[in-house]
C-alpha positions as a Python dict, from the first residue, in 0.01 Angstrom:
ca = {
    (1, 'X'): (0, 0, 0),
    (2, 'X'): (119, 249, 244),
    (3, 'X'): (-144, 212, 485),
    (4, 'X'): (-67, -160, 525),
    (5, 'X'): (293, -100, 543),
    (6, 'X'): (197, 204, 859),
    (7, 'X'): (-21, -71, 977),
    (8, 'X'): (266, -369, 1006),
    (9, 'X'): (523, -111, 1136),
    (10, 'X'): (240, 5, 1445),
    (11, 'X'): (242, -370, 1486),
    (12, 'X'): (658, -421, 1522),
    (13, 'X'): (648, -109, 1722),
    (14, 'X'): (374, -227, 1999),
    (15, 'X'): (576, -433, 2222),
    (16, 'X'): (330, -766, 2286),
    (17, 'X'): (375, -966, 2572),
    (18, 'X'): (205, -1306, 2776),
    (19, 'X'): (89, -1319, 3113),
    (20, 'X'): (398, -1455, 3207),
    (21, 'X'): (540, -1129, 3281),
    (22, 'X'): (236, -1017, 3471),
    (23, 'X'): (226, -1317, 3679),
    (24, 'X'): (602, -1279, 3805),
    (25, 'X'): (578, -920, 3888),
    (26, 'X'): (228, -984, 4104),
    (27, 'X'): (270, -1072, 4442),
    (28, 'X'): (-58, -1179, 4500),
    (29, 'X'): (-337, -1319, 4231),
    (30, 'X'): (-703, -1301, 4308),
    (31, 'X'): (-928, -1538, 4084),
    (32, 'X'): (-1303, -1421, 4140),
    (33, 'X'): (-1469, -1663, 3915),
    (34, 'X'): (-1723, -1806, 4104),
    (35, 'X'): (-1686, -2186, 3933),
    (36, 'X'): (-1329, -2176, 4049),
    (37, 'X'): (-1385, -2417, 4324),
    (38, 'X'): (-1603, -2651, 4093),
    (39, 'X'): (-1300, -2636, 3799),
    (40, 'X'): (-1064, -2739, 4083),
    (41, 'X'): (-1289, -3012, 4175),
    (42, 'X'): (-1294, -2917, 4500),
    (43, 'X'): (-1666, -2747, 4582),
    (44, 'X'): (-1882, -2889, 4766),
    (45, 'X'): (-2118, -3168, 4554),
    (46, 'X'): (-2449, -3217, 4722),
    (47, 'X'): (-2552, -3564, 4821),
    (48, 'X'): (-2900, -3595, 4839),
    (49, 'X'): (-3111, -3829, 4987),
    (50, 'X'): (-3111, -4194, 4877),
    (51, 'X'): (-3484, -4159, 4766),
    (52, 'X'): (-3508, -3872, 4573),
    (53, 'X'): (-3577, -3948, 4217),
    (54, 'X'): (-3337, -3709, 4043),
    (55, 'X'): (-3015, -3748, 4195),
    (56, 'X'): (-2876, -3422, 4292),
    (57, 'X'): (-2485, -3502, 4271),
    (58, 'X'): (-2389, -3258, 3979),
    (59, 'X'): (-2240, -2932, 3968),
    (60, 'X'): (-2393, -2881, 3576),
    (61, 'X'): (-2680, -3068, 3429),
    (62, 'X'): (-2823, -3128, 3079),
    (63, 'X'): (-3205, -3071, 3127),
    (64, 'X'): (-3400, -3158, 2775),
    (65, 'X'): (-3744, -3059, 2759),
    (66, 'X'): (-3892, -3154, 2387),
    (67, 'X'): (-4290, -3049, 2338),
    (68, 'X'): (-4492, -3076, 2032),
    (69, 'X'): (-4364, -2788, 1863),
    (70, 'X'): (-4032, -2675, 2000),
    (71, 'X'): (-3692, -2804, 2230),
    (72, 'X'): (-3529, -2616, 2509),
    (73, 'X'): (-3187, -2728, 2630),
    (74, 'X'): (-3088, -2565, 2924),
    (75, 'X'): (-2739, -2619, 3173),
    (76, 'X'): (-2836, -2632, 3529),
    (77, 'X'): (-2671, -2523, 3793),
    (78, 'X'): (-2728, -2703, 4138),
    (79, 'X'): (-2793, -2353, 4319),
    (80, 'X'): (-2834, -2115, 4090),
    (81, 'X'): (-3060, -2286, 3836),
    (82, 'X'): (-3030, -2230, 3469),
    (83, 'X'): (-2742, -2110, 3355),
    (84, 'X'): (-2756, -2127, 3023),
    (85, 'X'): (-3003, -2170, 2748),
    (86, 'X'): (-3079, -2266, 2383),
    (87, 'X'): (-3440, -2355, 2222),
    (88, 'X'): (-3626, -2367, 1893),
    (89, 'X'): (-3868, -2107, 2032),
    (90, 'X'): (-3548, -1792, 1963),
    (91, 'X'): (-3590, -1621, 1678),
    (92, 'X'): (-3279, -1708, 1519),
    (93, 'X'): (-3350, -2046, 1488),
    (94, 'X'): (-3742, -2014, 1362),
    (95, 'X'): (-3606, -1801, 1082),
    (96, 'X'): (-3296, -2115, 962),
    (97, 'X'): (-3549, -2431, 1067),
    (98, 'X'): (-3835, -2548, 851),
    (99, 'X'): (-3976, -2727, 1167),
    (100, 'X'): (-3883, -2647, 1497),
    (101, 'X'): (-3887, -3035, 1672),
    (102, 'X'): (-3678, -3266, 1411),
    (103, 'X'): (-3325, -3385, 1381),
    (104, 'X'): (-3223, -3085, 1228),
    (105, 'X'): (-3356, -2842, 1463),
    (106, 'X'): (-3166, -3080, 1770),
    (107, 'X'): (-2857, -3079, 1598),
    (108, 'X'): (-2883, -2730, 1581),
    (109, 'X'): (-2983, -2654, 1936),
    (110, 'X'): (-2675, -2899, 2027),
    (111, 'X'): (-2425, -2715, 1818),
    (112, 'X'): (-2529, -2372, 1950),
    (113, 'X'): (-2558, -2501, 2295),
    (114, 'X'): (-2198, -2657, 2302),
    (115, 'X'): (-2056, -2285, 2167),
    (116, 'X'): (-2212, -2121, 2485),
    (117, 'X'): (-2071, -2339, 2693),
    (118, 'X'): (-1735, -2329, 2585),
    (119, 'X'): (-1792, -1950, 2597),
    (120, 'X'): (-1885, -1959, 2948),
    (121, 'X'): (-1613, -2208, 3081),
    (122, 'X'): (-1857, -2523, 3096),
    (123, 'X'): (-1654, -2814, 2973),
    (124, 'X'): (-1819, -3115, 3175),
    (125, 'X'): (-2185, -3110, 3258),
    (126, 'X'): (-2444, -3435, 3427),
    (127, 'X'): (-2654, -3614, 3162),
    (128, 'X'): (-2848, -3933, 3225),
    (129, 'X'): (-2771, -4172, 2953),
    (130, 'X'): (-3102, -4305, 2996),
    (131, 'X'): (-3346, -4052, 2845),
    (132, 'X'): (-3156, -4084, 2524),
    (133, 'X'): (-3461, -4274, 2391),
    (134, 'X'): (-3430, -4197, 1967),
    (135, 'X'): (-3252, -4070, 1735),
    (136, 'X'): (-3307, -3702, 1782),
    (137, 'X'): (-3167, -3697, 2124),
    (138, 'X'): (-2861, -3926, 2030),
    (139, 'X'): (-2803, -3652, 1729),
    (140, 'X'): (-2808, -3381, 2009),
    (141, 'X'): (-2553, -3635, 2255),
    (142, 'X'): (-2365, -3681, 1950),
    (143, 'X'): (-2315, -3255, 1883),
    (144, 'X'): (-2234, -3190, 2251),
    (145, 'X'): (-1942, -3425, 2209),
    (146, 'X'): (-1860, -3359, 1902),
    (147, 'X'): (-1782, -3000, 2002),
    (148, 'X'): (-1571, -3072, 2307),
    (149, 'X'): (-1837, -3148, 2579),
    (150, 'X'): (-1745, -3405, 2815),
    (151, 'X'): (-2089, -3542, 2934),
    (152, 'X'): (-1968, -3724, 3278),
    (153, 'X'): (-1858, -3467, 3561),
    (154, 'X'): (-1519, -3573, 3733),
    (155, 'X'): (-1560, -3703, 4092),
    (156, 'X'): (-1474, -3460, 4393),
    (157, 'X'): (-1094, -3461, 4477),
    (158, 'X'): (-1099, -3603, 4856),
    (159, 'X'): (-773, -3515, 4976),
    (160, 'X'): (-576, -3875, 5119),
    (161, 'X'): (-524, -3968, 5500),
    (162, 'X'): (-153, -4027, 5555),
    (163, 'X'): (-189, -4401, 5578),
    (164, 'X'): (-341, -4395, 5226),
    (165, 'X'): (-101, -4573, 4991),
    (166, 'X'): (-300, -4404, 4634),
    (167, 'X'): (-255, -4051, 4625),
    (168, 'X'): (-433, -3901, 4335),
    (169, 'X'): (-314, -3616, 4091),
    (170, 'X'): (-439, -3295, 4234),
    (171, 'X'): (-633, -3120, 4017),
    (172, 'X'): (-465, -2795, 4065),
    (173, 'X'): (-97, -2904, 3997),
    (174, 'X'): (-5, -2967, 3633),
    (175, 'X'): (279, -3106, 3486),
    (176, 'X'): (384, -3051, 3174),
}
């Protein structure tokens, strides 16, 4: 009993505090995430060409690549290439599944892939809509959104001429 009553007084006695009070006495903040320009919609998105087959206008995108025995869902980055990662073939998941390329094991692979991406800042990622082609994939959709995935990227803020009569919300500004 006395150690939990030395524990709640070490707690009253350690002064805790926001980052409120850090913020005013800064003069100047440096943010050196390197997806700070893509979270404030305003990196640069590359275009493409109009031929090329898989459309290259995504900061994140959902790649899916099911074989016989296993499925890999990756994140990919438009430079930097995969960024993150989550497949049947990891040792975690051979030891829960009973077989590795079913609707379990792609609910599973969605549910662990949405947890690293909210652990690494990824809220909206590119998917194509149109290789959800059965019900495993749809189960996998279904997860990602489920667990707070947004599947559409936003569009690119363009900042508005003067004569423009829509202005829209900057991204950076919020209002609460």
């Amino acid at each position: 009993m006395s150690r939990i009553c030395d524990l709640t007084n070490l707690l009253i006695k350690r002064r805790l505090h926001g980052n409120a009070e850090l913020v005013q006495n800064c003069k100047e903040i440096r943010n050196r995430n390197p997806r700070n320009l893509e979270r404030l919609r305003i990196a640069r998105k590359p275009i493409g060409y109009a031929l090329d087959k898989p459309k290259y206008q995504y900061w994140h995108k959902l790649v899916l690549t099911p074989s016989q025995r296993y499925i890999t869902a990756e994140i990919h980055h438009f430079e930097n290439g995969p960024v993150l990662r989550a497949s049947t073939q990891e040792w975690g998941f051979r030891n829960q599944l009973n077989s590795t390329n079913d609707v379990k094991a792609y609910t599973l692979v969605g549910r662990v892939l949405a947890q690293r991406c909210l652990e690494s800042g990824i809220l909206e990622i590119h998917f194509d809509k149109s290789l959800i082609n059965g019900r495993r994939v749809h189960s996998l959709v279904d997860i990602l959104v489920e667990n707070g995935i947004t599947l559409q990227e936003p569009e690119r803020y363009k900042h508005p001429k003067a004569s423009f009569r829509y202005r829209p919300e900057k991204p950076w500004e919020s209002f609460e």
